[in-house]
C-alpha positions in Angstrom: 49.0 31.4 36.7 47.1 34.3 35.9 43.8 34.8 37.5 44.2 32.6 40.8 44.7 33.3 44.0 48.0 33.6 45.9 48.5 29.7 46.4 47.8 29.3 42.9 44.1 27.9 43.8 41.5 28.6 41.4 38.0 30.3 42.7 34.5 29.6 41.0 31.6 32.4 41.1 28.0 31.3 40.4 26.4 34.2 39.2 22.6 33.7 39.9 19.2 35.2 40.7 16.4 34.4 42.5 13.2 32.0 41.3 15.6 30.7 38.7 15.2 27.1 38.4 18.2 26.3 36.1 20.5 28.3 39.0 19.3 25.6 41.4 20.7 23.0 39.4 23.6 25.3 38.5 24.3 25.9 42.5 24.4 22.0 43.0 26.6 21.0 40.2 29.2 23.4 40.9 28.6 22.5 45.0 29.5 19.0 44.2 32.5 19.6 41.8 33.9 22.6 43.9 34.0 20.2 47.0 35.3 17.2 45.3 38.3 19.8 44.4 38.5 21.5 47.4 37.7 24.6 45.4 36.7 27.7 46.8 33.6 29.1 45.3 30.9 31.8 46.3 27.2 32.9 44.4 26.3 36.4 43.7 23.1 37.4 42.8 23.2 39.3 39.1 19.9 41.6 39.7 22.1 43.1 42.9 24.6 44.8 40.6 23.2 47.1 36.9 27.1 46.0 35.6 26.5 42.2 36.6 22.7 42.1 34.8 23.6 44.7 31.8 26.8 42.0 31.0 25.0 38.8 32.2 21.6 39.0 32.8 20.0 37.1 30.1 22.2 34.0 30.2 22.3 33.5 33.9 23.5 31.1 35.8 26.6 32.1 34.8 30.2 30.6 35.8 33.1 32.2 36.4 36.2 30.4 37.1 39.2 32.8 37.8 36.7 36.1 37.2 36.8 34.6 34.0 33.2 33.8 32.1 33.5 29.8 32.0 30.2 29.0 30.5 26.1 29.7 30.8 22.7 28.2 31.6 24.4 25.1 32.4 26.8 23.7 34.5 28.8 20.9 32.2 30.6 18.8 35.2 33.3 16.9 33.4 34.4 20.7 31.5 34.3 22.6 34.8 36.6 19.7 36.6 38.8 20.3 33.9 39.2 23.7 33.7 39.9 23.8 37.6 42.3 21.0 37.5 44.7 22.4 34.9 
C-alpha cells in the first residue's frame, strides 16, 4: 500500500501551532483514535518550517495520514478511523 510504513501500518501527523485552540481539540481526537488503532502518530508545529506554513498555514490543524493531507480545522473521528482502517 503506497504511503505506509514497512509493516504496512499507517502513520498520522497533526500539523499544529501554538495558542491554537481548535489544535487542542484536534491533538485529542486524533490521541484517542490513533490509540484505539494502535496507530502511530506524531505533531509538528507548522510555524517551525516556511514550506509547512506557506502550504498549510491558514487551515491548520492539519491531518495527515500517510504524508497525505486527510483533512483541516477539524478532526472528523468516524472519517479518520476509516481511512486508517482500510
Amino acid at each position: 500500500m503506497p504511503g505506509t510504513g514497512e509493516s504496512g501500518q499507517h502513520a498520522v501527523t497533526l500539523l499544529v501551532r501554538e495558542q491554537c485552540h481548535l489544535c487542542d481539540e484536534a491533538l485529542a481526537a486524533v490521541r484517542e483514535v490513533c490509540a484505539e488503532l494502535d496507530v502511530p502518530w506524531a505533531t509538528e508545529d507548522v510555524d517551525a518550517d516556511p514550506e509547512q506554513r506557506a502550504e498549510y498555514g491558514d487551515r491548520v490543524p492539519v491531518v495527515l495520514v500517510d504524508g497525505v493531507e486527510h483533512g483541516y480545522w477539524k478532526v472528523e473521528p468516524a472519517r479518520l478511523r476509516a481511512a486508517l482502517s482500510r
